[in-house]
mmCIF file of the C-alpha atoms, coordinates in Angstrom:
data_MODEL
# 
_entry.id   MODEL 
# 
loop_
_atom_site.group_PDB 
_atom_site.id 
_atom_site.type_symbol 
_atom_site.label_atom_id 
_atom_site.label_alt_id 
_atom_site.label_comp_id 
_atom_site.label_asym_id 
_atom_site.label_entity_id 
_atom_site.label_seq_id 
_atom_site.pdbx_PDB_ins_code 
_atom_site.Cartn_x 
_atom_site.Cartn_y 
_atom_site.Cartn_z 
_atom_site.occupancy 
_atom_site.B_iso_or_equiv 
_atom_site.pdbx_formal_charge 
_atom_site.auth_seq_id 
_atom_site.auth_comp_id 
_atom_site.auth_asym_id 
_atom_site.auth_atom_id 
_atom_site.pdbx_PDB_model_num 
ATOM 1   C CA . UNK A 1 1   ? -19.489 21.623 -14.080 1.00 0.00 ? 1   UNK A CA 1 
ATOM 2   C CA . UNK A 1 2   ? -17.591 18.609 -14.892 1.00 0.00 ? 2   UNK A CA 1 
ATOM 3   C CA . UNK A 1 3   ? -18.494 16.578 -17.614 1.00 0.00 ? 3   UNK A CA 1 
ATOM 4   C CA . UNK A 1 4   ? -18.435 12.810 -16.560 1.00 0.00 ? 4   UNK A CA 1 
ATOM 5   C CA . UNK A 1 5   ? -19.661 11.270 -19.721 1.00 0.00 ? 5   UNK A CA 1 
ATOM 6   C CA . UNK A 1 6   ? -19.392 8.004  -20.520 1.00 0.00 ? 6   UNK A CA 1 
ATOM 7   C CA . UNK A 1 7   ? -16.299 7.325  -23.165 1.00 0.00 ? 7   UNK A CA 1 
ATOM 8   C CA . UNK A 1 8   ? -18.444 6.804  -25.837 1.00 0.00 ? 8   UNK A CA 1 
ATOM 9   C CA . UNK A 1 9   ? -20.180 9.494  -26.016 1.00 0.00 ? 9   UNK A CA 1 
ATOM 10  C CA . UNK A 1 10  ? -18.842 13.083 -27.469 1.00 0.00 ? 10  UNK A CA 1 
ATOM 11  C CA . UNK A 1 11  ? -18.322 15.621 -24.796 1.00 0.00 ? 11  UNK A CA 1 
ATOM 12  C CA . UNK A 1 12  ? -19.005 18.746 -27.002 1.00 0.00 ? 12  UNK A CA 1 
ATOM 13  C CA . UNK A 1 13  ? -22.222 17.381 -28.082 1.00 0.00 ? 13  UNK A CA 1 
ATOM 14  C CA . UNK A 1 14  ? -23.471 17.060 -24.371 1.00 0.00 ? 14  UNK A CA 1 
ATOM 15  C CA . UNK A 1 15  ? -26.306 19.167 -23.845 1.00 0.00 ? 15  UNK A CA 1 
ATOM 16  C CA . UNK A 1 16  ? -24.395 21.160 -20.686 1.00 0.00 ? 16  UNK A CA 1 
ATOM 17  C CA . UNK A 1 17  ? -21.374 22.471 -23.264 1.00 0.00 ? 17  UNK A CA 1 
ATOM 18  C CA . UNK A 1 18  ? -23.971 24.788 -25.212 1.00 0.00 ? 18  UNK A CA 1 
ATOM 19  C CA . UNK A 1 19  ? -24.727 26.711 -21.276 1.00 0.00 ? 19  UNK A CA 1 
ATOM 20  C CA . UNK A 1 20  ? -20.823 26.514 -20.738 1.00 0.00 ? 20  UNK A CA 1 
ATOM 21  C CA . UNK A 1 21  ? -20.196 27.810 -24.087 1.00 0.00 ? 21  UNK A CA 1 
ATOM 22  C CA . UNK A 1 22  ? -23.215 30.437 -23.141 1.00 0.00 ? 22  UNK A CA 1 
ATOM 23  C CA . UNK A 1 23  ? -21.310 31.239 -20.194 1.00 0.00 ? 23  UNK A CA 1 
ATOM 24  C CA . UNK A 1 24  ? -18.156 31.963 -21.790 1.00 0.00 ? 24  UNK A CA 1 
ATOM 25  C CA . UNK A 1 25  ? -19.091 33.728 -24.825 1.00 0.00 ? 25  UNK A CA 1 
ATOM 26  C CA . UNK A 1 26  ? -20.920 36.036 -21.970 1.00 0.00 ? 26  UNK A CA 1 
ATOM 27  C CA . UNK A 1 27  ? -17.647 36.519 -19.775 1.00 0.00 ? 27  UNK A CA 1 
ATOM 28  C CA . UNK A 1 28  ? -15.447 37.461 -23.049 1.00 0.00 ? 28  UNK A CA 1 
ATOM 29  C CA . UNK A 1 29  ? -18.555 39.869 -24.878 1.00 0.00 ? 29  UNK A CA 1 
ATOM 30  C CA . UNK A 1 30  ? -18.066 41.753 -21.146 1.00 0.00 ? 30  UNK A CA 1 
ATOM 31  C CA . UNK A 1 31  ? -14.727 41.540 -21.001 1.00 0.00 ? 31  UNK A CA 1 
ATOM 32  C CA . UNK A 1 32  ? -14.155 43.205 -24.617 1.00 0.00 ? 32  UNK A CA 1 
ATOM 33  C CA . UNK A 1 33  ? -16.872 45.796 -23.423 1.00 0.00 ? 33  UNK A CA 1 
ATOM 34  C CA . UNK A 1 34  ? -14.697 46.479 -20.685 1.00 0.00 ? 34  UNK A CA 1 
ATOM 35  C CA . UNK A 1 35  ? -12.026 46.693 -22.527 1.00 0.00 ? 35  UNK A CA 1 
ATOM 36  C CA . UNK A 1 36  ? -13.754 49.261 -25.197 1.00 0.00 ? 36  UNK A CA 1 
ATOM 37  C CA . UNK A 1 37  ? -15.184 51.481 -22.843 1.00 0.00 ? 37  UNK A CA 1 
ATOM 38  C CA . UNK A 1 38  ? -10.974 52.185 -21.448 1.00 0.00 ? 38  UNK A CA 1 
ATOM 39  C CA . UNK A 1 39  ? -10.238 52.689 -24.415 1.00 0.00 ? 39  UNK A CA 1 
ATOM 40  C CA . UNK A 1 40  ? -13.073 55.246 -24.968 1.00 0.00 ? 40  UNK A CA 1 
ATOM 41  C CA . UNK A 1 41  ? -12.310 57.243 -21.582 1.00 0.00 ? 41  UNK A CA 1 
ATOM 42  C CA . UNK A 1 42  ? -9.798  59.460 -23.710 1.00 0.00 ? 42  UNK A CA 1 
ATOM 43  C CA . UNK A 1 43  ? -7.194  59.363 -20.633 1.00 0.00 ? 43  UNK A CA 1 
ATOM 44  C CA . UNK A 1 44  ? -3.523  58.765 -21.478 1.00 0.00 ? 44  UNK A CA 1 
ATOM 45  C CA . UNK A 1 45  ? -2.405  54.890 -22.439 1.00 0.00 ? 45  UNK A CA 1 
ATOM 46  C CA . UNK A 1 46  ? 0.374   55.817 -19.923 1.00 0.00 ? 46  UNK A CA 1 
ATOM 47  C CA . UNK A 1 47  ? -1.850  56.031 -16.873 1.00 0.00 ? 47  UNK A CA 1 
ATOM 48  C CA . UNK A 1 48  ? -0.814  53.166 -15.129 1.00 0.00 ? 48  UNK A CA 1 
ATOM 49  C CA . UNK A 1 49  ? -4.124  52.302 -13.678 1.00 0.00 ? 49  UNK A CA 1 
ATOM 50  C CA . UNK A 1 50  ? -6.008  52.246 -16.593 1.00 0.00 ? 50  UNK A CA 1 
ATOM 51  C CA . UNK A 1 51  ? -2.738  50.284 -18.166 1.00 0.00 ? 51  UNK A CA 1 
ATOM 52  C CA . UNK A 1 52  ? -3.262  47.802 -15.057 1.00 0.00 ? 52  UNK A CA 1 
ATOM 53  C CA . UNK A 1 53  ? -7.198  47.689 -15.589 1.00 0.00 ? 53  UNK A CA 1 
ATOM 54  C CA . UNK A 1 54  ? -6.570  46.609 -19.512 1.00 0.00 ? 54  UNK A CA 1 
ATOM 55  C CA . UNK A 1 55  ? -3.794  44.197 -18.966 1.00 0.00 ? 55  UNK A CA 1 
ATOM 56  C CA . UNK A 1 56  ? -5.673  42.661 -16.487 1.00 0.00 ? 56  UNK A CA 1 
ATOM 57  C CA . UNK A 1 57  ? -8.935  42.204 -19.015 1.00 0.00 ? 57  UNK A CA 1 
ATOM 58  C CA . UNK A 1 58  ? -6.638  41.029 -21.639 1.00 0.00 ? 58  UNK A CA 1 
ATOM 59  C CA . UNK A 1 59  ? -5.646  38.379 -18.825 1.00 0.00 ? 59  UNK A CA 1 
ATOM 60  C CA . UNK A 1 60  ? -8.867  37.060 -18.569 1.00 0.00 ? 60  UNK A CA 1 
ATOM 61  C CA . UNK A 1 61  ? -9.842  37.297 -21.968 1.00 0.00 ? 61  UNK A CA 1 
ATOM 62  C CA . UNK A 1 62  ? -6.435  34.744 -22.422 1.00 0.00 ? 62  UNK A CA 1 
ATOM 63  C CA . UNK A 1 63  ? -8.212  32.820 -20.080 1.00 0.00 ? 63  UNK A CA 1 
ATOM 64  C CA . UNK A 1 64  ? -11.364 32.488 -21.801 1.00 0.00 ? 64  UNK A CA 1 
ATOM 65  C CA . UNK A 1 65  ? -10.199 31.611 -25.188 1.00 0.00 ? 65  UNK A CA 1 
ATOM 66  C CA . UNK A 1 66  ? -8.538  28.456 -22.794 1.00 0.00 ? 66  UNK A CA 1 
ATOM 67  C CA . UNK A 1 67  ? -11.422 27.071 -21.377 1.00 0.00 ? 67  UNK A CA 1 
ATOM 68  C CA . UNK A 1 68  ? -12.949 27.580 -25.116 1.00 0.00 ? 68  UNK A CA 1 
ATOM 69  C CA . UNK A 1 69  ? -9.959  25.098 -25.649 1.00 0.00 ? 69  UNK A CA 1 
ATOM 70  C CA . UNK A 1 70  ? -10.429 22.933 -22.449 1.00 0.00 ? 70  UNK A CA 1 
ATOM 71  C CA . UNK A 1 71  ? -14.219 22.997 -23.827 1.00 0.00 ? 71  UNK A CA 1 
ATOM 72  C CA . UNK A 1 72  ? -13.429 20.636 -27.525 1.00 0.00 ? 72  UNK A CA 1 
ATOM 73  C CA . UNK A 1 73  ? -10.829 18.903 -25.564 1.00 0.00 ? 73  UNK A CA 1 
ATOM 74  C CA . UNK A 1 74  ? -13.351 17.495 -22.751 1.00 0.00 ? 74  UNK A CA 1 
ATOM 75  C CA . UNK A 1 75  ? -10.676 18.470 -19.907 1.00 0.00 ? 75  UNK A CA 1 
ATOM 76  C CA . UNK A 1 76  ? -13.312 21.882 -18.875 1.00 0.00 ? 76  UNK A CA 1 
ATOM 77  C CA . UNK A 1 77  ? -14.652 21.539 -15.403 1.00 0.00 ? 77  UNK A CA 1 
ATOM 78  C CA . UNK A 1 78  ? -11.318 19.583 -14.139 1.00 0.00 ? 78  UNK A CA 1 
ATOM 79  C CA . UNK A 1 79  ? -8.979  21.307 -11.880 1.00 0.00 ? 79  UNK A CA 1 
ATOM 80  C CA . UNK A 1 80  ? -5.351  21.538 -13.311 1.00 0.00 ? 80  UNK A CA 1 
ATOM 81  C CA . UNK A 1 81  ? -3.815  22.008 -9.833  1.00 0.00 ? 81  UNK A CA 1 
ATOM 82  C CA . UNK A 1 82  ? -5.362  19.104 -8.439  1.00 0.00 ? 82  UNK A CA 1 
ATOM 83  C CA . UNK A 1 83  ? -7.498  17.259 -11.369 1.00 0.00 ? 83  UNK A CA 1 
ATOM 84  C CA . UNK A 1 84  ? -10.406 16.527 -9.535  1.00 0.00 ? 84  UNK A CA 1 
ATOM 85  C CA . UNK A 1 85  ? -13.843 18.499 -10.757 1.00 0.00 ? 85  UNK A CA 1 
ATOM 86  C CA . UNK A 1 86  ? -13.939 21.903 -9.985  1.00 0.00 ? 86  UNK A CA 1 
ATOM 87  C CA . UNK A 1 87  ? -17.835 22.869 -8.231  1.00 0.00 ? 87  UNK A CA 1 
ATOM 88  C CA . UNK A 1 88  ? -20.254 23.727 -10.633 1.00 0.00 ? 88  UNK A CA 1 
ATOM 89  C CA . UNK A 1 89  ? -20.964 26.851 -8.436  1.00 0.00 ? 89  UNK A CA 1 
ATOM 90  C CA . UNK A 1 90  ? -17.582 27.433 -9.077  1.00 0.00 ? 90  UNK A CA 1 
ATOM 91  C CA . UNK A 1 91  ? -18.158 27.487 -12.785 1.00 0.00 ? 91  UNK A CA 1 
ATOM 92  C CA . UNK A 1 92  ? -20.792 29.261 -13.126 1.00 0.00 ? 92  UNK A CA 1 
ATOM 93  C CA . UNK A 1 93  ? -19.177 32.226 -10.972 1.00 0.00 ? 93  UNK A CA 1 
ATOM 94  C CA . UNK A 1 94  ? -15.997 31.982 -13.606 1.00 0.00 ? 94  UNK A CA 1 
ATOM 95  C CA . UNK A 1 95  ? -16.215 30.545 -16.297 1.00 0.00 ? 95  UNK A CA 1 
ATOM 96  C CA . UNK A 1 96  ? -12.892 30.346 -17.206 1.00 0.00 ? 96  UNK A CA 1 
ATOM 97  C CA . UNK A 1 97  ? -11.308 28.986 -14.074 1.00 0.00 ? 97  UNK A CA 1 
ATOM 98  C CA . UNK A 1 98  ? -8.846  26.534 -14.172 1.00 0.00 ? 98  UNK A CA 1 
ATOM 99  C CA . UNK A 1 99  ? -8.883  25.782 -10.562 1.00 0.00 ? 99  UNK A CA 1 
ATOM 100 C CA . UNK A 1 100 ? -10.448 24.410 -7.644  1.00 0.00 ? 100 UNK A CA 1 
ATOM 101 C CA . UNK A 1 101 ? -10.719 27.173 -4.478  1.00 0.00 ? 101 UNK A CA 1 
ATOM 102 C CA . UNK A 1 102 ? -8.393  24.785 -2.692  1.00 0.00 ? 102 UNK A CA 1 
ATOM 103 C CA . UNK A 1 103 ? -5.893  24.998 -5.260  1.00 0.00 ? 103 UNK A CA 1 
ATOM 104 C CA . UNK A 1 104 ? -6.255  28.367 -6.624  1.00 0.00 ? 104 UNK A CA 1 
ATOM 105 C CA . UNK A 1 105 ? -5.240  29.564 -2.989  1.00 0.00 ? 105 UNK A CA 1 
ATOM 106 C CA . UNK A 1 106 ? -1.962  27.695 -3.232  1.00 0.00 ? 106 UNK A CA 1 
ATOM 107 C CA . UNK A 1 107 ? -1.216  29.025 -6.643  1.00 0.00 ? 107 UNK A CA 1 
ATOM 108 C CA . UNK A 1 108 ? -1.554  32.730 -5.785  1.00 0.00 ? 108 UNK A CA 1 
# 
């Protein structure tokens, strides 16, 4: 969902950043959920899958707290590969993307 507000007027106080903050605050409660209920499974910190599993939460949990930032700094919703708006289905399927599909594909 970009935001293409007129200059003048504050992007966080646009109705659509309280859902977007919704939407985050969602992904990152799950994600430290996730994250607990490893750490409750008892198994050895040197498994290396679980070790994958939590690295990889702590990824997107990064990733979050940045589109928390991209949120007060009105650049949320804008690609970074190609800086054109990234689809509001998009959004809404992560939160925390940074990219378009187009240029997420390129980057990986």
């Amino acid at each position: 969902m970009s935001l293409d507000l007129p200059l003048t007027e504050s992007r966080t106080d646009h109705p659509a950043v309280d859902q977007i903050r919704q939407r985050l605050e969602h992904a990152r409660t799950t994600r430290v959920a996730q994250l607990k209920a490893l750490d409750d499974t008892g198994q050895s910190p040197d498994d290396h899958l679980l070790a994958n599993q939590r690295d990889s939460i702590k990824r997107v949990l990064t990733e979050i707290e940045e589109a928390f930032a991209r949120v007060e700094d009105g650049t949320y919703g804008t690609c970074m590969g190609c800086a054109k708006p990234v689809p509001a289905e998009r959004l809404e399927i992560l939160p925390h993307t940074r990219y378009c599909v187009s240029c997420q594909s390129r980057a990986a």
